[in-house]
N, C-alpha and C positions, 0 to 999 in steps of 0.2 A: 752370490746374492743371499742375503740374508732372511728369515723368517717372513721379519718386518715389511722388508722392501718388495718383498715378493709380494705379501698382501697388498698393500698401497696401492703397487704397481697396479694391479689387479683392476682393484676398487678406482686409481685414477681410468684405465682402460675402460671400462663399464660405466663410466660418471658419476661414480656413486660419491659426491663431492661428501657430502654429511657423513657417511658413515666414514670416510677416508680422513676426513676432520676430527672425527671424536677418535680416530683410535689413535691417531697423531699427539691428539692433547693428553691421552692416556700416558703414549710412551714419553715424552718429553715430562711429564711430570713422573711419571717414575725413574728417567735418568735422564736429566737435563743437558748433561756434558758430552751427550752422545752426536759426535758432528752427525752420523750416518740419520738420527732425527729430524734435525734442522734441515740438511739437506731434502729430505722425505717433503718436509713441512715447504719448503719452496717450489719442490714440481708441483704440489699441491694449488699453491697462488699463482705460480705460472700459467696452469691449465685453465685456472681462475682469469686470467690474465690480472691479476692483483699485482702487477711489477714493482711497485715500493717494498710489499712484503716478499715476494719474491724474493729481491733482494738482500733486503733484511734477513733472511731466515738465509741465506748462503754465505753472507759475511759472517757470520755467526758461526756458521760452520767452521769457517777459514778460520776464524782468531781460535776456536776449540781445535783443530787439527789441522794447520796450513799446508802439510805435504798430501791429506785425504784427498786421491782423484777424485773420487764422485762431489768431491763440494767443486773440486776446480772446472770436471766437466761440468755442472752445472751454474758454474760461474759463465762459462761461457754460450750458454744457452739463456741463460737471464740478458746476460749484454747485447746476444744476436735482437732478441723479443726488441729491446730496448734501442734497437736500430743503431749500436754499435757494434758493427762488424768487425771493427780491426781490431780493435781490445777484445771481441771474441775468438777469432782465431789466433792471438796470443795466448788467450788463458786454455784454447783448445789443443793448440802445439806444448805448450806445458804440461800438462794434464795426459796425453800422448807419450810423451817422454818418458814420462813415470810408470803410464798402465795403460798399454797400448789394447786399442780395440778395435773391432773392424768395424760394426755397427754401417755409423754414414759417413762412416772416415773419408770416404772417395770426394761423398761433397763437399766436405770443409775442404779436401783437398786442391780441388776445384774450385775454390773461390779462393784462396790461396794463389793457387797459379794465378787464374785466368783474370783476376779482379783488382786483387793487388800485390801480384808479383813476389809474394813471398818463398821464394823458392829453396832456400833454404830451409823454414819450417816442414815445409810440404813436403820434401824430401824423402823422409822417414816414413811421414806416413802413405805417402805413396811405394816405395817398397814393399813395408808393411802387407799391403794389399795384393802387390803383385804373387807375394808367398801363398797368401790364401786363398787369392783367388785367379790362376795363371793362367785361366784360362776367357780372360776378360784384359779388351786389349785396350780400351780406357785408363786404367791403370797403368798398361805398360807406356803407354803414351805418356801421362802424366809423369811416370819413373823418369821415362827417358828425358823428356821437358824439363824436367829437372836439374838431371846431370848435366843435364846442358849450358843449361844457365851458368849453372857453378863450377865449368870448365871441366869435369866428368868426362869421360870415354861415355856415348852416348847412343851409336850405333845397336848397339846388338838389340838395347832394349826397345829403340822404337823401328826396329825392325820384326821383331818380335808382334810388337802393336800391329804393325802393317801385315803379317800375315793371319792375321785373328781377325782383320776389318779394314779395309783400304781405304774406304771413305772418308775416314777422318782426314775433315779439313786441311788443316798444318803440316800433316805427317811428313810430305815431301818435305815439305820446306826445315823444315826442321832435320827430317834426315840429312838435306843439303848441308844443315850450319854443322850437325854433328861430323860428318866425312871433310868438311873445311877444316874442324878443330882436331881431327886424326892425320890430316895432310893428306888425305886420300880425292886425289881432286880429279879422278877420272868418278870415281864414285860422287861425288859432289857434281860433277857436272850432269849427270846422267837424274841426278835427284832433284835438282834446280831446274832443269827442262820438265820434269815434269811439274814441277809447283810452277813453274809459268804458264803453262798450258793449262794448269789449276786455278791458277788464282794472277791474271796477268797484270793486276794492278796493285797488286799485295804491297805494301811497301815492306815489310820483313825480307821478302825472296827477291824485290829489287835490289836490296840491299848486299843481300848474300850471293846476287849477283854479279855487281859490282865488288865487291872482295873477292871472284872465285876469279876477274876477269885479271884483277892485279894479280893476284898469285900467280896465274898461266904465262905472262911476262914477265914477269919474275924469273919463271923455272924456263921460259925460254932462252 
């Protein structure tokens, strides 16, 4: 973090909108071309909720430095304000890619998964999280959620989750799908009786019920 952004930060933190305005206008006319500016100059209007300039002052960024994370993160915190989420956690999977952080990673993560299923974005940065913070089973759930979706070996990690916090909702169920996709169907069964007993009207663990029932006639 830079000089600049430190102070901003600062001065947005405290509300001190005027003084965080004039020293803005300072740095932007002293070096115009600087995206790390513009960007400043949009958390600025954001906080403002000024979202036209908001805007304005983050494309600005993009077209001076298009590969600069903090314009892209900030791209997608303009779009969330702007009640486009899905084009924000595009520009926040992007912007991740390049310069990963842990900050609210978890909750983009999470609307990700849980909202619109992007599970391949979410991926990474659910990982990401697991490394730095392993001892939070939220994460691992979401890791495992994950891999799951995307055909992943998926077990260890929301097993993992389940010993950190049993509660969570889905875990069976989702252990179930994970132990269906390893062919491990005495573990799958054992993980599906319990999401039934959880959630008996779930239609995911109905489902993964009816798939555990074909495989078992199958292997009969």
């Amino acid at each position: 973090m830079s000089e600049l952004s430190e102070k901003v930060g600062n001065l947005l933190y405290t509300q001190d909108w005027d003084t965080a305005f004039d020293v803005l206008e300072v740095a932007r006319s002293v070096d115009p071309l600087s995206a790390e500016n513009w960007v400043l100059q949009s958390q600025l209007a954001l906080e403002l909720k000024n979202y036209d300039d908001a805007m304005g002052a983050v494309q600005h960024a993009l077209r001076i430095a298009p590969d600069f994370a903090p314009a892209q993160y900030q791209m997608a915190y303009v779009l969330r304000a702007q009640s486009d989420v899905e084009g924000a956690l595009d520009w926040y999977a992007k912007a991740f890619a390049g310069h990963p952080v842990l900050a609210d990673s978890l909750g983009w993560c999470r609307v990700m998964v849980l909202v619109f299923a992007k599970y391949a974005l979410a991926l990474p940065i659910a990982e990401y999280w697991t490394i730095h913070r392993p001892d939070e089973a939220a994460g691992w759930f979401m890791y495992g959620t994950c891999r799951l979706a995307v055909q992943q070996r998926a077990s260890a990690q929301l097993l993992r989750a389940w010993s950190l916090d049993s509660s969570i909702l889905d875990l069976p169920n989702n252990l179930g799908g994970a132990y269906l996709l390893e062919e491990d169907l005495v573990q799958a069964e054992h993980w599906l009786t319990v999401a039934l007993e959880r959630q008996p009207e779930d239609e995911n663990t109905l489902s993964n019920l009816a798939l555990l029932r074909r495989r078992l006639l199958l292997a009969d």
